[in-house]
N, C-alpha and C positions, 0 to 999 in steps of 0.2 A: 366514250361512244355508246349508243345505246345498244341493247340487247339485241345482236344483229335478227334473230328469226325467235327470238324468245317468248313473244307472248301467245305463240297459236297454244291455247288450251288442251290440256289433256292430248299429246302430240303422241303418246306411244311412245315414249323415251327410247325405249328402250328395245318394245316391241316391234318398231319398226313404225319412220314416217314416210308414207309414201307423197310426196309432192309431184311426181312426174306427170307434167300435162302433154301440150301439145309440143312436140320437137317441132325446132325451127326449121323450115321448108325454104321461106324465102328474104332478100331483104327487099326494101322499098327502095330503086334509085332514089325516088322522088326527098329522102329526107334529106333535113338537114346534115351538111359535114363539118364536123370537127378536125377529124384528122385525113392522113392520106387514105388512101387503099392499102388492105395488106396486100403482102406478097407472099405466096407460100416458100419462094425460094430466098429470102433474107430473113434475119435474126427481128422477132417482133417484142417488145415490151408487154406484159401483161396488162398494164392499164391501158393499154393503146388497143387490146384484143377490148375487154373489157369495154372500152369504147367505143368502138366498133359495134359490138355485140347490141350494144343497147339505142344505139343510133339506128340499126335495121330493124328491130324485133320489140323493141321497148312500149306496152302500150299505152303510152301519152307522150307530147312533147315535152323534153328537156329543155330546162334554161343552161343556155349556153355556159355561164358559169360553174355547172355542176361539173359539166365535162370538162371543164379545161381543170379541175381539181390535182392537185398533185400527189397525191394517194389515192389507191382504190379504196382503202376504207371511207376515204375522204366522197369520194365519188357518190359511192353506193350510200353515206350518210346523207348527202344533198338530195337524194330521191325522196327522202320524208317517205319509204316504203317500205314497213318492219317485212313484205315479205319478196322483196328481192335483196340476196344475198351474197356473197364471195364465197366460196367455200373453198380451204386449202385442199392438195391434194388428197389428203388424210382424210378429211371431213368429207371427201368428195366420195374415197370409195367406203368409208361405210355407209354414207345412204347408199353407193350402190349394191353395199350387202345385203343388206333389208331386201331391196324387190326381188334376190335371190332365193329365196325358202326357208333360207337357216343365216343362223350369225352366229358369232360368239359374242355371250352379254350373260346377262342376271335373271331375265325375264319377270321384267315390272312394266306397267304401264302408270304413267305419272301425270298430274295438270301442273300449274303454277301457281306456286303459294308465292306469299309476301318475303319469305326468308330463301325461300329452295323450290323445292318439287315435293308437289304434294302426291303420296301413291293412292293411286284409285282402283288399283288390285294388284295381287302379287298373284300371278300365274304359276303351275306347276313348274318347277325348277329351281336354282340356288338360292335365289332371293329368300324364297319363302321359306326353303329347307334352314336359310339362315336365323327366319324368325323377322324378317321384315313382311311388313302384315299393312292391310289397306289402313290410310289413316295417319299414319306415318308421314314426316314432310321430311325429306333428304336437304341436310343444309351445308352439306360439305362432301364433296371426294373427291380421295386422296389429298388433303389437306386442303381443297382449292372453294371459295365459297361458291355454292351453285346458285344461291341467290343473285348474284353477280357476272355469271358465265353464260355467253352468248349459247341458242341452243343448239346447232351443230357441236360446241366446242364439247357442252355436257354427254352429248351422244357419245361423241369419240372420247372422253374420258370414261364412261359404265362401259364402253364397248373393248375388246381388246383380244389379244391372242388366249385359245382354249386352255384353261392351263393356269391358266396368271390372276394375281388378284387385285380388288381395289376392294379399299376403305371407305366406308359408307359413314359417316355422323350422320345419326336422325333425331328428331325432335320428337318425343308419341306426349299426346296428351296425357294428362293426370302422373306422366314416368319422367318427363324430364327427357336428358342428355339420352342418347344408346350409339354403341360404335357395333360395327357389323364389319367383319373382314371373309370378303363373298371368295370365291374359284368360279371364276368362269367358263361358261359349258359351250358347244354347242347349242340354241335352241332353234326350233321349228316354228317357223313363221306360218300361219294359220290365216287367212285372212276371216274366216267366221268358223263359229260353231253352231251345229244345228241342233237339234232336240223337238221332241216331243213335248207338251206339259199340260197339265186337265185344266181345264176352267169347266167348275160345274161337273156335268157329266159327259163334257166334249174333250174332244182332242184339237189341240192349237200348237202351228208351227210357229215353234222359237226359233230364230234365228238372228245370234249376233254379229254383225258384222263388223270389224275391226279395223279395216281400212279397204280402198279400190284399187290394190296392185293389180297388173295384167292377168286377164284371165278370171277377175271375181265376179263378172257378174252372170257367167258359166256356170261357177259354184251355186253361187247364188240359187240359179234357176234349178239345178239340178235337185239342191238339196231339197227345196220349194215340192219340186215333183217329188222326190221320195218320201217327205211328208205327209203330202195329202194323198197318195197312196194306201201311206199306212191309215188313214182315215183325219187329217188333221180337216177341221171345218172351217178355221179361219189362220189365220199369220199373223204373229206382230214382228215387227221388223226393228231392231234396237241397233239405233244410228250411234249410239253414246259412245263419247271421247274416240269419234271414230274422223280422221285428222281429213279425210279425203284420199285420194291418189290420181290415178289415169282420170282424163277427163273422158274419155271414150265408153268408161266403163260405169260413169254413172248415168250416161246416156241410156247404156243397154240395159243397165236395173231396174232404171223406172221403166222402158221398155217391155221388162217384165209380166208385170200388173198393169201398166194402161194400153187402152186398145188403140187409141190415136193420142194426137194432142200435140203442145208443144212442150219441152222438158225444160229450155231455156234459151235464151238468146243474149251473143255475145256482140261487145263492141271492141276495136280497136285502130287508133291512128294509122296503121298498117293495112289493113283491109277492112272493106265494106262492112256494114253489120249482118251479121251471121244468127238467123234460126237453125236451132235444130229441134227435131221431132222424135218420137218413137219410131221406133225401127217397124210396127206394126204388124210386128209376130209374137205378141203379148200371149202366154203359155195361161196364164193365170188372172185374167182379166175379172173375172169376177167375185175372187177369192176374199173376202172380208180384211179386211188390213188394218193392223195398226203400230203407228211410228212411233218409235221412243229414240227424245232427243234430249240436250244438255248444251252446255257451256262451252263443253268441248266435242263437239258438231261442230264441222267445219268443211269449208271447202266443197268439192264435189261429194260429201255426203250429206251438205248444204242443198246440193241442186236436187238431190234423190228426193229429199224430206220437201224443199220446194215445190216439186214439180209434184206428186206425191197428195200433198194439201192442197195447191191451188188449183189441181183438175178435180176434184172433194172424189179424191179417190180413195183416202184413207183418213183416219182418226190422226191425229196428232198430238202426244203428249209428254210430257217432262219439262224442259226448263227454255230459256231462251238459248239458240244454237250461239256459237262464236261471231257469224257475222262478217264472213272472209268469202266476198264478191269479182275474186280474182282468180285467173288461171295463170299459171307459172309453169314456165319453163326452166328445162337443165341445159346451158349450152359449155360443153368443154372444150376448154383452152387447153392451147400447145402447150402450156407449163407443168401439166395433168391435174390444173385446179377444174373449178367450174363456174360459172356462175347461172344462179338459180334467178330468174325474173319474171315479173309478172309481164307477160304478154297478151292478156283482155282481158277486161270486166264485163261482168257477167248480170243480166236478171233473171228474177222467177217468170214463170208463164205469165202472171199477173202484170209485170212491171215495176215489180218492186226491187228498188237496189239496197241490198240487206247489208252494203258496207257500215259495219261497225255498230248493227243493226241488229244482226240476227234475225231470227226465223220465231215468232211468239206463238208457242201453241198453242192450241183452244181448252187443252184441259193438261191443269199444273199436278206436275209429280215431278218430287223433290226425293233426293235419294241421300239420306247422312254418312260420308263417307267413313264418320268416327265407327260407325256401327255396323254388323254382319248381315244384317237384314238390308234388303230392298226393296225398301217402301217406294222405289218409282215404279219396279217392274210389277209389282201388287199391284200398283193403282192401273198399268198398261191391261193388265189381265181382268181386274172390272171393267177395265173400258170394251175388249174383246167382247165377254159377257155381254154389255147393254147393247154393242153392235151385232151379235151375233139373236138376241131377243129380240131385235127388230129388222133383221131379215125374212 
């Protein structure tokens, strides 16, 4: 079977994948039926919730054959859609620990290599106190190869009770084989950090943002204001391997910085096609901006950098984003699994559907993960500079 959610790029392993879009609200009498009606009061089969589920809320039509599958992996394989997925109970509540603030884990954030997981930083905490360092590719834990492991499954394996360990095999260029046997902590889920930092003889708000759980695009704004308080004269905004989250919340981001506009608009077999707009209480609409994005951009921090560039609100630069033009939902089933579905596709303000696609910035910055330097956030901060010279 393939990788059931395993290619979204630089997903935050570890740190935390927020995917929660829109909760399902309604179903469509009008669709096709497969099965009967549930009953809340009789005993239901998971594949027949399962079925259900994606018969009301699913955005496109099913071939009837997929449904009538007799497996849910079997099922959810017939969708040909790496990002609708089964998750078992287990897989179920550690995503729902991530949009909680803390978790027990390692604290890495990781993309997809060829063999495993490639780390594209090791954060303050055991990983790093262990000696696993950005650059590094994870090709096994606890004996299991991760090149091969569906990525909820790899989640709930680094993830586990505070206290307990897991077995890391990494690959480090130029060193060959390293085994790493971590303790599990507590960490603190963070959706950005913010900073100060000089370009020239200005001050420029940093601000990374790491994914859109509930509530960041609050942070967001807030930290925005305390920056330019302290005198910041322009923003760059570092979208990198930042997987997405709420879809509501990258609404409010771009919200932010644009004064009107549209942010994106969505389609689905389920309902009508949907614009939405800025919320049109933009704090900081004229503030000089510039995006840094990658490989692992994704999802609604797709739509932020989208919307972003195609109102020429901001600079755009770094590498091609991921290319994931879909909002997913988490719907949970009586059995306490869940399953995770895409329920609309989505474009930018332009009309572009970035499925598989990505987002191509105007000016390339490439960031070598082998190395301690960042040659993309350098090139982000000449880019501030020539925008900030011709203000």
């Amino acid at each position: 079977m393939r990788r059931r959610a395993g290619s979204l790029a630089a997903a935050l392993l570890v740190v935390g994948a927020f995917f929660l879009g829109f909760m399902i609200t309604r179903a469509d009498s009008g669709s096709p039926t497969a099965t009967a009606p549930l009953r809340a009061d009789q005993p239901v089969r998971a594949i027949d919730e399962v079925r259900a589920v994606l018969l009301s809320s699913y955005y496109r039509w099913i071939e009837p054959d997929v449904l009538r599958a007799e497996s849910i992996d079997d099922v959810v394989e017939g969708l040909d859609d790496p990002h609708t997925v089964y998750l078992t109970e287990a897989e179920y509540m550690s995503l729902r620990e991530t949009t909680e603030g803390t978790y027990s884990g390692i604290g890495l954030t990781v993309g997809p290599a060829r063999r495993g997981l490639l780390v594209t930083s090791a954060l303050k905490g055991p990983a790093r106190e262990a000696g696993i360092r950005k650059g590094d590719v994870i090709v096994r834990i606890d004996g299991e190869p991760a090149g091969e492991l569906p990525f909820e499954r790899s989640l709930a394996l680094i993830k586990g009770d505070t206290g307990s360990l897991v077995r890391l095999t990494v690959k480090r260029p130029r060193s060959g084989s390293m085994e790493f046997t971590v303790v599990r902590r507590d960490i603190e889920l963070a959706p950005l950090s913010a900073r100060l930092v000089e370009v020239g003889e200005r001050k420029v708000a940093y601000l990374r943002v790491y994914s859109f759980p509930e509530g960041a695009s609050g942070r967001i704004e807030r930290a925005t204001a305390r920056l330019v308080a302290r005198g910041a004269k322009a923003a760059i905004l570092d979208l990198r391997d930042n997987p997405g989250g709420v879809f509501s919340e990258a609404v409010a981001t771009a919200s932010i910085y644009l004064r009107d506009g549209v942010v994106c608009r969505t389609d689905s077999v389920h309902e009508d096609p949907l614009t939405y707009s800025v919320t049109g209480l933009a704090t900081h609409p004229e503030l000089p901006l510039v995006v840094l994005v990658n490989g692992g951009t994704a999802s609604t921090a797709e739509i932020v950098a989208g919307a972003l560039h195609d109102s020429d609100r901001a600079a755009l630069a770094g590498e091609r984003t991921y290319g994931k033009a879909s909002v997913q939902t988490i719907a949970e089933l009586r059995n306490g699994a869940a399953l995770k579905l895409t329920t609309a596709k989505y474009v930018t303000p332009a009309g572009a559907d970035i499925t598989g696609l990505g987002i191509q910035p105007g000016i390339v910055a490439v960031d070598d993960p082998l190395t301690e330097r960042d040659e993309a956030l350098r090139i982000a901060r000449r880019t501030v500079a020539d925008v900030l010279a011709q203000s």
